[in-house]
Phi, psi and omega in degrees: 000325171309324187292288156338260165006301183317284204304299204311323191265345186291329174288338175274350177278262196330310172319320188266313172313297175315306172301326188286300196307318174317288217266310193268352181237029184197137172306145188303150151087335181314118154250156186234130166296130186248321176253130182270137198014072204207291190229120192238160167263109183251157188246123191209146187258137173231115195247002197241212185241202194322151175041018160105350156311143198007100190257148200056067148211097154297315187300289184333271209325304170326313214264311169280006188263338217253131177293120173336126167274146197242114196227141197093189214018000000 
């Protein structure tokens, strides 16, 4: 289970390292080949929720993420 464990955080490590070189060192919409003509790495913004849904409507998400007030007994 440890092994797992491992793996699992060594990939959630590496991951936020790429998004940090990514967001300071390379331009928006910029892109790198990584694979010749397979894989490239692009820097792109996302403001919405997966894939770019319903994108900048900050007020919706609150409003459905926020929990009720619940008032009596």
């Amino acid at each position: 289970m440890w092994k797992w464990f491992l793996i699992s955080f060594a990939i959630i490590i590496a991951d936020h390292i790429v998004k940090y070189l990514v967001a300071t060192r390379m331009e928006l919409y910029q892109s790198i080949e990584i694979i010749h003509n397979v894989f490239y790495l692009t820097f792109s913004k996302n403001a919405g929720a997966a894939f770019g849904i319903l994108q900048d409507q900050r007020v919706f998400f609150i409003v459905v993420t926020s929990e009720p007030i619940v008032t009596g007994k």
